[in-house]
N, C-alpha and C positions, 0 to 999 in steps of 0.2 A: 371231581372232588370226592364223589362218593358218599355214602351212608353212613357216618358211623354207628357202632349201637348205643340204643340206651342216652344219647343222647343227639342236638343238633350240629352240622358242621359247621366251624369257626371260618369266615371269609376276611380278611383284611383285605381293606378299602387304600391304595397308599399313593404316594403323587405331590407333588412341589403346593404349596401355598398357593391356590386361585387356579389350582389347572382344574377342578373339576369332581374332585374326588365326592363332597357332599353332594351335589347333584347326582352325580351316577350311580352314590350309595341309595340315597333317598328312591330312586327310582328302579332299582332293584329290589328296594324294600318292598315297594308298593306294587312287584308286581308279583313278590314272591307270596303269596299265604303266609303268616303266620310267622316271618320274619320280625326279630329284633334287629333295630339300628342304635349303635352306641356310637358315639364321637368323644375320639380320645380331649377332645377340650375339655370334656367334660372330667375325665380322669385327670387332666392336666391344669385343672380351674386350680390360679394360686401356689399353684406348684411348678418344678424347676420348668420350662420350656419342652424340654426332649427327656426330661428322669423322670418317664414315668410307670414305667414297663413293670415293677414289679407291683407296684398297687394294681394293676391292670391283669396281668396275674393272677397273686394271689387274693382279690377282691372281687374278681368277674369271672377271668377266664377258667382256673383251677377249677371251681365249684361249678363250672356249665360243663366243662369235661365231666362231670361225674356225675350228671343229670341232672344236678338240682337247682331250682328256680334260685333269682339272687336279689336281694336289696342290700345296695354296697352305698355308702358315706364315704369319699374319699376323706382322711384327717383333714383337709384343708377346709372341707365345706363347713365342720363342726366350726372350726378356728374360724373361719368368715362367715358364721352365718348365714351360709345356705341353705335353704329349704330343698325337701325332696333327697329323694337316693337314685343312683343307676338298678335300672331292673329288668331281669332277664324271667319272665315267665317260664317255669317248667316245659312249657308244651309249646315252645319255640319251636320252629322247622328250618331256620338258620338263624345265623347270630351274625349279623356284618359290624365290624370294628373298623372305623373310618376316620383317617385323620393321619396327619403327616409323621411317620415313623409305626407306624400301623402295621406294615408288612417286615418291620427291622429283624436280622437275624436273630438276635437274643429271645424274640417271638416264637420261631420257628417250631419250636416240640410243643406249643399249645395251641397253633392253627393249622389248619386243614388245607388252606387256599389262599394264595394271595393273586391280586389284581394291581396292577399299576394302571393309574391314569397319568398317562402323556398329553401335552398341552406343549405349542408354541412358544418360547422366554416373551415373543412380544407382546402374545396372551395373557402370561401372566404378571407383566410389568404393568399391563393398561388395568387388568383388577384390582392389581393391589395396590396402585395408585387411585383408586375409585373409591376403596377400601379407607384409604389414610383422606382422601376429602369429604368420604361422607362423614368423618370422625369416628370407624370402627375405630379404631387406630390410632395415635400420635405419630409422626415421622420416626420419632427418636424411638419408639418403641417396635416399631416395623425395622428399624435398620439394627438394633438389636436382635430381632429374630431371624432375620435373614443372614445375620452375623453366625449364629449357631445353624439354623435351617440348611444353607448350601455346604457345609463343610460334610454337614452331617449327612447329606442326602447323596451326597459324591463318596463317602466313605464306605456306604451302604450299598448302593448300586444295587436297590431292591428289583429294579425291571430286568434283571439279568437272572433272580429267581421268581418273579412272578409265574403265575399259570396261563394268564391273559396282560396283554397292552394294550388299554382303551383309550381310544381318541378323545381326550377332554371337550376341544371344541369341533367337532366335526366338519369336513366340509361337504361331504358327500350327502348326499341326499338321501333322509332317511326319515323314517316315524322314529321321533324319539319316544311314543310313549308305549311303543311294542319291540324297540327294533336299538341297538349300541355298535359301536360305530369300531372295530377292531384295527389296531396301530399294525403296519407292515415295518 
């Protein structure tokens, strides 16, 4: 990934709906010093599903290319009354952007690294079915995302430019809390 100067490297986090991508972001974070973790839901709170690339951009991404800390509102949060902003402290030592379309090409001239996590379909059919009965979810509202989700993720075919492909659910034996589980 490298160094840039003057500011941190941008990592996308990218991977199907329940393979894995939050957990393996989250634990990169924690293992990195002085890492920020952003999750594109949060760019996407209230807004189209997958159109969110340019508030992500020019809200977050733009302004960390050019070293400076950020407190971004996306419009939607004003309009729903959300509290809080997305924030990227100045003196970040990387920036991981996590979340399904995270590594998508129109991305590409403002991150540094992208990561796919790979995960099993039957893996991810038993989450997101776990998902919709613990009531994250409504049926109807899952099978509309997944209506936009796989079209979109097959179109993109982001693990074919990824840097790495992580085993979402591993089977091999390892410390997850030092150790990531690399897809052959």
């Amino acid at each position: 990934m490298g160094e840039p100067a003057g500011r941190p490297p941008i990592l996308a986090v990218d991977g199907r709906s329940a393979s894995g991508k939050s957990t393996f972001a989250a634990r990169l974070a924690g293992m990195w010093a002085g890492a920020t973790l952003l999750h594109t839901d949060d760019i996407a709170w209230r807004q189209a599903v997958l159109d969110w690339a340019a508030l992500l951009t020019e809200g977050v991404l733009a302004p960390v290319r050019e070293g400076r800390s950020v407190s971004y509102r996306p419009p939607q949060w004003d309009a729903g009354g959300r509290a809080g902003a997305i924030e990227v402290p100045a003196d970040s030592t990387l920036v991981i952007v996590e979340g399904v379309g995270a590594g998508r090409r129109e991305l590409a001239p403002v991150l540094d690294a992208v990561v796919w996590v790979e995960s099993p379909e039957y893996d991810i059919d038993r989450r997101d079915a776990e998902r919709v009965a613990a009531g994250e979810t409504t049926p109807d509202d899952y099978a509309a995302w997944m209506a936009e989700e796989r079209p979109f993720v097959e179109a993109e075919r982001t693990w074919e430019r990824a840097a790495f492909v992580v085993a979402g659910w591993p089977a091999l034996p390892h410390d997850p809390s030092t150790e990531f589980v690399i897809s052959s």
